[in-house]
N, C-alpha and C positions, 0 to 999 in steps of 0.2 A: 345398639351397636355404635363404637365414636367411630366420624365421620376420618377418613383416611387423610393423612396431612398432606398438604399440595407437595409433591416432589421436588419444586423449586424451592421451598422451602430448607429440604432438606440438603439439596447439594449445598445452597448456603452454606449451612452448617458443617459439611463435608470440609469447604472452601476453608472456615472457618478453623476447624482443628486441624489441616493441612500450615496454615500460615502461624499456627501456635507453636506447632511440629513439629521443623520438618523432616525430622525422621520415621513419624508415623506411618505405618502401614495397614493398607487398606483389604477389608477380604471377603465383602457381601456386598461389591457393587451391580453386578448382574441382574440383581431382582429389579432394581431401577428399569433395567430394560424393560419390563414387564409391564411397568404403571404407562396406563394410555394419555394422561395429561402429557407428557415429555411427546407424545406424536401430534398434541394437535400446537404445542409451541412450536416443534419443527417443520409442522405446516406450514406456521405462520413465518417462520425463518425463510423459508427455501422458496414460496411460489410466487413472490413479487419476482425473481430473478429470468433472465430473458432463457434462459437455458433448463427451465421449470417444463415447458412443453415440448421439450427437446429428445425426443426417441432412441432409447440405447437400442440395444440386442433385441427388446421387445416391444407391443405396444403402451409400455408402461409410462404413464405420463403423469404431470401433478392432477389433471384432469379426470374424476372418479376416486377422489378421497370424502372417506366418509369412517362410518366407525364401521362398519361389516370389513373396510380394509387395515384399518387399524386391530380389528379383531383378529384376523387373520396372519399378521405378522406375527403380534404377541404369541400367539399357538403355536406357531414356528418358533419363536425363540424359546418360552417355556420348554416344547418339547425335543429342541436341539436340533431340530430339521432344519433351519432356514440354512441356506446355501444361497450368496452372493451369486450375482450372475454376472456373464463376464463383458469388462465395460467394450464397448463400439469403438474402434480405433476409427480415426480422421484425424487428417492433416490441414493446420492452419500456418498461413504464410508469416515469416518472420519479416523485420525490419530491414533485413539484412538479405533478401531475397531466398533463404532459406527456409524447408516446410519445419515446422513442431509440428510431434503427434499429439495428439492429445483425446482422452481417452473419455468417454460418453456413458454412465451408467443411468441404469434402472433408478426411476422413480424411487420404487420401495429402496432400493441401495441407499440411496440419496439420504431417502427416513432414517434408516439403521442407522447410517451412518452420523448423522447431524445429533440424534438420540446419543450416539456413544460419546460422539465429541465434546454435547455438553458434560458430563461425568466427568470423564478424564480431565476436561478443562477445568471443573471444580479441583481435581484431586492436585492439577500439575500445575495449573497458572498463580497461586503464590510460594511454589519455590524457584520461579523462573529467577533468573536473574535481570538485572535493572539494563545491561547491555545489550539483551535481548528485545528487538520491535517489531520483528515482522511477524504477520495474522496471528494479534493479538489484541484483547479488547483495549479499547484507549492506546492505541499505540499505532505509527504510521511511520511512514518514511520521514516525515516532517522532524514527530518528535525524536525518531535517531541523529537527523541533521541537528536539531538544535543541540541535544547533548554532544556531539561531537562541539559542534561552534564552542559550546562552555567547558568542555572537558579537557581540550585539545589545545589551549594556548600554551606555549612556548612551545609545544611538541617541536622537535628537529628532524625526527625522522616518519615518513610516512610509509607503510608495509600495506598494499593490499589484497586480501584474501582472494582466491578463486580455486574452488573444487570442483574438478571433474564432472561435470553429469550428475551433480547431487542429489537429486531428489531420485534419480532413478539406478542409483547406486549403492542405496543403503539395505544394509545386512538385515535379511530377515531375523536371522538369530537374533541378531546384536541385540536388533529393537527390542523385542518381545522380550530379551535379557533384562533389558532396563526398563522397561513396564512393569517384570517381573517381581525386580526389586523394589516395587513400592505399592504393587496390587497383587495381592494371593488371592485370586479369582481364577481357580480353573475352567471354569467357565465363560468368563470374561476372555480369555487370555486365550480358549477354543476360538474364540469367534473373530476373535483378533487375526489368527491364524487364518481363516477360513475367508477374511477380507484382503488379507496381502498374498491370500495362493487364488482368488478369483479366475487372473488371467484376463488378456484381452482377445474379440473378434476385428479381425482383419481381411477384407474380401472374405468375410463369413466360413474365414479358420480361426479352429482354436488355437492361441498361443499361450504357455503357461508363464507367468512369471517367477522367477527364479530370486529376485534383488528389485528393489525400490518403492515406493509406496501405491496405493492405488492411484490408478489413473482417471484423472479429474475428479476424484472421489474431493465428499467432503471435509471426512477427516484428514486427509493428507497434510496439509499443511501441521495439523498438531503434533501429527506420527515426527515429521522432520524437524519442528522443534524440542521434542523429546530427544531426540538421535541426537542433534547438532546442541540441546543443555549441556554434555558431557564435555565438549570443546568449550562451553561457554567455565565453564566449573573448570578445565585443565587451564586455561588463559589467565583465569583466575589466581590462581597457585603459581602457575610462572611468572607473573606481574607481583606477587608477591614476596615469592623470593628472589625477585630481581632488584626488588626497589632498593635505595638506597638515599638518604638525606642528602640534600643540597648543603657543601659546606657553607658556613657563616660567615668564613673569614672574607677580605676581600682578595680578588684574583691579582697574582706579582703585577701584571702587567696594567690593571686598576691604578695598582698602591704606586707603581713606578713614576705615571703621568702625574696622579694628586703630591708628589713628592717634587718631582718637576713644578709645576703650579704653583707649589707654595714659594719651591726657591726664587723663581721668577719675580714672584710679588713683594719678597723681600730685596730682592733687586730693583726691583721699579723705586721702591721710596726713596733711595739712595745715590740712582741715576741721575747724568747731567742733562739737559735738556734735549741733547741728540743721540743720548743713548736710548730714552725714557720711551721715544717713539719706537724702535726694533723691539724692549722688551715688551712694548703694552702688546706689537703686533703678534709677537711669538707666545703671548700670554692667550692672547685669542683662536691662536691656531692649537695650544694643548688644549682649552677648553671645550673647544670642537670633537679635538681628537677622544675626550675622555666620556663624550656623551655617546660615543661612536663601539665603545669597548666595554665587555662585560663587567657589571660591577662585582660580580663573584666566580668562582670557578665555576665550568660548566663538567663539573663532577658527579652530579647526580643523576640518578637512573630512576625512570619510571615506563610505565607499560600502561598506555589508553586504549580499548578495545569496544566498539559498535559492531553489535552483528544488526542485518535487515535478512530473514529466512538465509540463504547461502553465502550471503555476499558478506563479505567483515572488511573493515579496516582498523588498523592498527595506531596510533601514535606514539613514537617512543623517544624519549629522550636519553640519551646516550652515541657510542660511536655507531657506525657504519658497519665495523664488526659485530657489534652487541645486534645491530639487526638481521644479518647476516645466522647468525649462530639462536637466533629468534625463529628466522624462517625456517633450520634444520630442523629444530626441535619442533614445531607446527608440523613441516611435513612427515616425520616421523612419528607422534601421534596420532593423525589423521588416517596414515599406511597402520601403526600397528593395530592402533583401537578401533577405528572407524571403519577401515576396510576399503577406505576410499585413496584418493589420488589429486594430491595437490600440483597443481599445471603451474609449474618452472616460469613460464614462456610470460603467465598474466598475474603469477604473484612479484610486483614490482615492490623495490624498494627505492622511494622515491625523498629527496630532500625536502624540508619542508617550505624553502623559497620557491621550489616547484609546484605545478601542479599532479595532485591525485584524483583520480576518478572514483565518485562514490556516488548513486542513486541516482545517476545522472547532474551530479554537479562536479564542476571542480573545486578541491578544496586546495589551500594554503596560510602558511602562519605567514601574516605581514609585518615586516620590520621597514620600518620608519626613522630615519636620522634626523626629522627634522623634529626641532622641539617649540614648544610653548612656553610663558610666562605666567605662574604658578600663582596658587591665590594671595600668597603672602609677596607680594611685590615684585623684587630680582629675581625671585627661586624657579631656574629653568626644568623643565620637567619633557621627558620623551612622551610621543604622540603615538597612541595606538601601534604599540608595540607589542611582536609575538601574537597576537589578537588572531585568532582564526577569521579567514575568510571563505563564505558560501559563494561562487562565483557560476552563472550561466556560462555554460560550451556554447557560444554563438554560433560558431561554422557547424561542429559535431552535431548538435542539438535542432537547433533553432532555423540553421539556414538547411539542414537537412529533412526536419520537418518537412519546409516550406513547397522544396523541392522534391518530395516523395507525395503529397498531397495536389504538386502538379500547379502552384500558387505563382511559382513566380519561374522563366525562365532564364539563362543566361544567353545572350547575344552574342555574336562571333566577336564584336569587340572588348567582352569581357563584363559589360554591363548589368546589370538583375533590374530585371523587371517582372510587374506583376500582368496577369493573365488571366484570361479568363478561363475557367475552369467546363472542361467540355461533360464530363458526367454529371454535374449539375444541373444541367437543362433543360431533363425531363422535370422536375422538381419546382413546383410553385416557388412564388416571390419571397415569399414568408418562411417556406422551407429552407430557400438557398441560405436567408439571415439569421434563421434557427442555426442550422451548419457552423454557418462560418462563427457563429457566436459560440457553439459549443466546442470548436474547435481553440477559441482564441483564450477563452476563461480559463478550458481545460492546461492549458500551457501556461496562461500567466500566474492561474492559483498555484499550480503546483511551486512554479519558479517566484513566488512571492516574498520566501525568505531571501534570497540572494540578493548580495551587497552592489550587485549590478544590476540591480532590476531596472532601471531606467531604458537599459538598451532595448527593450522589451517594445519602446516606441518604434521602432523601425520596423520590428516584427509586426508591429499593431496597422502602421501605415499599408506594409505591404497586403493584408489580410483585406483592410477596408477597401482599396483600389480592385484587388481580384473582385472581391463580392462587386462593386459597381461595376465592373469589367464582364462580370458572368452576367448579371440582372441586363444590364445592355445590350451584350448577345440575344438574349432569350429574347429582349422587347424588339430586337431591332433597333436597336438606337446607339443611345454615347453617354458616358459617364454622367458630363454634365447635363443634358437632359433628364437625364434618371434622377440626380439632386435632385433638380429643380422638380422633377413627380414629384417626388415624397419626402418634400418637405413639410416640414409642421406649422411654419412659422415664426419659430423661434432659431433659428440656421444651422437645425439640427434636418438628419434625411431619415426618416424608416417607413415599414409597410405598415399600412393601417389592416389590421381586421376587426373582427366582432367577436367580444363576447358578452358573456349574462350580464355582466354588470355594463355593457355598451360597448362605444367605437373606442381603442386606444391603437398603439405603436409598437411595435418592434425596431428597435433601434440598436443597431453594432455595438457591440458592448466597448464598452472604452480599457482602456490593460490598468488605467489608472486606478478605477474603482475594485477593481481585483486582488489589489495586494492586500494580504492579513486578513483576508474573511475567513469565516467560515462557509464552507461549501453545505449548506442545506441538502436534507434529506430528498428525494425524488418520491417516498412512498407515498403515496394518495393516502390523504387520512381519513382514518375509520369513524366519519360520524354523521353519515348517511341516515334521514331514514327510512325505514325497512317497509315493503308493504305492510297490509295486514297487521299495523299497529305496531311489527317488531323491531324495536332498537336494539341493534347488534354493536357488540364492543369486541367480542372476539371472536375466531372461527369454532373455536370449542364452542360460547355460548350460543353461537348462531346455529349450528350443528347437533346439541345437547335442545334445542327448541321443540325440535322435529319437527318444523314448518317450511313446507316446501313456499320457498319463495318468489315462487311464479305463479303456482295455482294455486296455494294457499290450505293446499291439505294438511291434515295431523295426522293424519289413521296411516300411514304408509308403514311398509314394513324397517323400512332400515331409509336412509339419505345421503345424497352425495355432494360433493364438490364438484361443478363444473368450472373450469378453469381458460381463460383466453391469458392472449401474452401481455394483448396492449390494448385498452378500453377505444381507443380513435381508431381503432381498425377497423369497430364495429359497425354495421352500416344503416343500422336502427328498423331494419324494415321487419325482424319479426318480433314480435313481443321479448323476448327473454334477453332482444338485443337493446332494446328500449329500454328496460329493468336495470341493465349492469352499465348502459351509459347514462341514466338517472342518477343511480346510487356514484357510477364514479368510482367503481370497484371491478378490479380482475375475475373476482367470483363471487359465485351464486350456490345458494344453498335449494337442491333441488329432490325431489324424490324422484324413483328411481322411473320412473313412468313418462315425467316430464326431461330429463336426462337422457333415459332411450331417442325419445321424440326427437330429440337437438340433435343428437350424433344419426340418425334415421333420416332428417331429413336433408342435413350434410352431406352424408353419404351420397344419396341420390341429387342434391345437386351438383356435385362432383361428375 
């Protein structure tokens, strides 16, 4: 019998005749659900995440994956029974002192769901369009920023998007309308159904849902970029028939000065000595005046469009009406097809010497009148002009950070100062500089592209003054004695601790070294080795071993996954906790004997 082809293989190929396509349509994707390789990749996807041993409705957790659970699912879907259970409603605190609900599913949901997303992701992510960056592979809020920076010079006018309550607004029809038309899987398309009418628990009532996608579900995010490609495909078509050529001719009021100019200079050669000076001076004030004035008409019409999941902005070139008569037609799309509700109050149309708000930056096209001396000698040329700029919200952003994290106070005379930060203090030395370093990277990587990254220094000041300010607190002491601790030597300050490879430092990270990295992965990597001789690469092969990795048995009937959040939590005192802080791994591949044991004798020390 030939051996069955890896399933990722095949969405490949799926991916593969979608982007040759894209009008092909798909009608035997459903059996994918069935193949158990796609469960134990979504293993590996979902259980590094902090919210993997995070309890919906039930005791279902990443903790007890194994293949008797992966058996168990597939029977379910094969035989059409599995029924989504409905996700755990809680509320987390906004920025804005406001709660989000947000909504908590079942483990196994989690599976299904991660299972389905890669499929669909095969089938949809190469007809997406290029405008489209939010949760999508290789794609981040960065690379939307950048394409606007590139897309977006000369733009004049700025439009930007905001819909209502999007994710929790969109039409179950609709969706499944438009999944419809590109997947003939009635079976597919049951189960689709069966994950957007789940419903959620609220003080342990059932609520159904009516509109929106699931909640905290994994597929959600692809469900809303399917819904929100249609706007990206309609934007498309109106940017197209909007466009129009930039004429070639020069603008009257160009040709008027260069016409002026010349006559001038034909005046100068001819001048008497006291005239000679008035024309040269007049000569120098139209040349001013003409590097100040467009060199062609500003008659062309274009439409630049960045979505990030709900959020869009627009760049357009043209009037104030044309934006105007831009945003009616948006909001009337939106209302007829979408079924959603464009907010009047936050879709602004903003000039482009303004600022707009996009990702948390402000954006602007910079015009510049002063000019430079060109490579060919005299030939005066304009400096960074129309050029988009990525600019830090310092007040909005940066000083509100600072102040919601509790970093710096203001004084009644109006001063900012930094402070010591009082929930820190239960918290080791090394933990307070962990903190504040993860706090200060997390803000400068993000804002790293921005044409004002520099300001970023005052941010940096005020961060290292709190952390010596808090470290002080906790020792009982004062800034400058705290330097002087932990110093190195070299007239830098950090905590020294220990590890395997010896004594080194923890040292504040600088904002400097921050800009244009790449942010490295967090995942502890897989190259452990395994007791009992076994080198593991993946959870399937560790899994597919059937050696329990604690006690080292083969003969067991079936095996599981035991699962922790965070390997330093563990406290090394029984065996199985000395095993997963060896290997340096979240899990363990356990039979079911050793597995009871752990949750047994849990329990009773609880």
């Amino acid at each position: 019998m030939a051996e069955m082809q890896p399933t990722m293989e095949i969405l490949k190929k799926i991916r593969k005749n979608s982007e040759q396509n894209k009008d092909e349509v798909f009608t035997r994707l459903y059996r994918y659900m069935l193949r158990k390789d796609l469960y134990y990749l979504a293993y590996q996807n979902l259980y590094a995440n902090q919210g993997a041993a995070t309890k919906g409705v039930n005791n279902d957790t990443a903790d007890g994956f194994g293949e008797e659970k992966i058996k168990n699912i597939i029977d379910s879907l094969a035989q059409e029974t599995y029924q989504p259970k409905p996700a755990r409603r809680v509320y987390i605190k906004k920025s804005n002192g406001k709660m989000r609900p947000l909504g908590i599913p079942t483990f196994t949901d989690k599976l299904v769901q991660e299972v389905l997303r890669m499929i669909l992701e095969a089938v949809y992510e190469p007809i997406f369009l290029d405008c489209s960056h939010g949760f999508r592979p290789n794609r981040s809020c960065h690379t939307a920023l950048k394409s606007l920076k590139n897309e977006f010079t000369g733009a004049r006018w700025f439009i930007e998007g905001d819909i209502k309550g999007c994710f929790d607004n969109i039409d179950h029809g609709k969706l499944v309308g438009y999944i419809g038309n590109k997947i003939k899987d009635a079976r597919l398309i049951k189960l689709i159904w069966k994950m957007l009418k789940a419903g959620y628990l609220e003080d342990w009532k059932y609520n159904s849902t009516y509109s929106g996608t699931p909640q905290g579900g994994i597929i959600s995010p692809l469900f809303a970029n399917i819904y929100l490609h249609e706007l990206d495909k309609f934007v498309a078509q109106l940017s197209k028939n909007f466009f129009s050529q930039p004429d070639a001719r020069r603008a009257p009021e160009y040709r008027a000065i260069e016409h002026k100019l010349y006559k001038t200079s034909k005046e100068i050669k001819i001048a008497t000595q006291e005239e000679r000076a008035k024309l040269i001076k007049k000569y120098k004030l139209l040349k001013k005046e003409l590097l100040k004035t467009p060199c062609k008409k500003q008659t062309d019409k274009k439409i630049k469009y960045i979505r990030y999941a709900d959020d869009f902005i627009m760049g357009v070139n043209g009037s104030k009406e044309d934006c105007i008569w831009i945003k009616e037609k948006l909001s009337d799309f939106i209302a007829c097809e979408l079924k959603m509700e464009m907010s009047d109050e936050k879709t602004l149309i903003t000039h482009s010497s303004e600022c707009a708000r996009f990702l948390g930056f402000d954006i602007r096209v910079r015009r510049n009148d002063s000019v430079k001396r060109g490579s060919k000698g005299n030939v005066t040329m304009r400096t960074l002009n129309n050029k988009t700029e990525l600019l830090i919200p310092q007040k909005d952003k940066i000083m509100k950070f600072l102040f919601d994290k509790k970093v710096i106070q203001q004084r009644k005379s109006g001063e900012i100062v930094p402070v010591s930060r009082a929930a820190l203090l239960r918290c080791t030395e090394l933990e307070i500089v962990s903190q504040y370093n993860a706090e200060l990277r997390g803000i400068c990587n993000y804002y790293s592209i921005a044409g004002n990254y520099n300001i970023l220094n005052y941010f940096s000041y005020l961060m290292e003054y709190s952390c010596l300010k808090t470290l002080a607190h906790k020792l009982r002491s004062n800034c400058g004695k705290v330097k002087v601790k932990y110093k190195d030597g070299n007239g830098k300050w950090g905590i020294p601790y220990e590890t395997k490879t010896g004594k080194t430092r923890c040292y504040l990270a600088n904002h400097s070294d921050c800009r244009n990295v790449t942010i490295a992965s967090d995942n502890l990597p897989n190259t452990s080795k395994m007791l009992h001789g076994y080198i593991g690469t993946t959870l399937e092969s560790r899994l597919s071993a059937k050696v329990c990795e604690l006690c080292g048995t083969s003969e067991a009937e079936y095996y599981e996954i035991h699962h922790v959040n965070k390997v330093k939590n563990l406290k090394g005192k029984a065996l199985w906790e000395k095993v997963m802080i060896a290997k340096r791994r979240k899990t363990i591949v356990l039979c079911k004997s050793c597995h009871d044991k752990i949750h047994n004798r849990s329990s009773h020390n609880d």
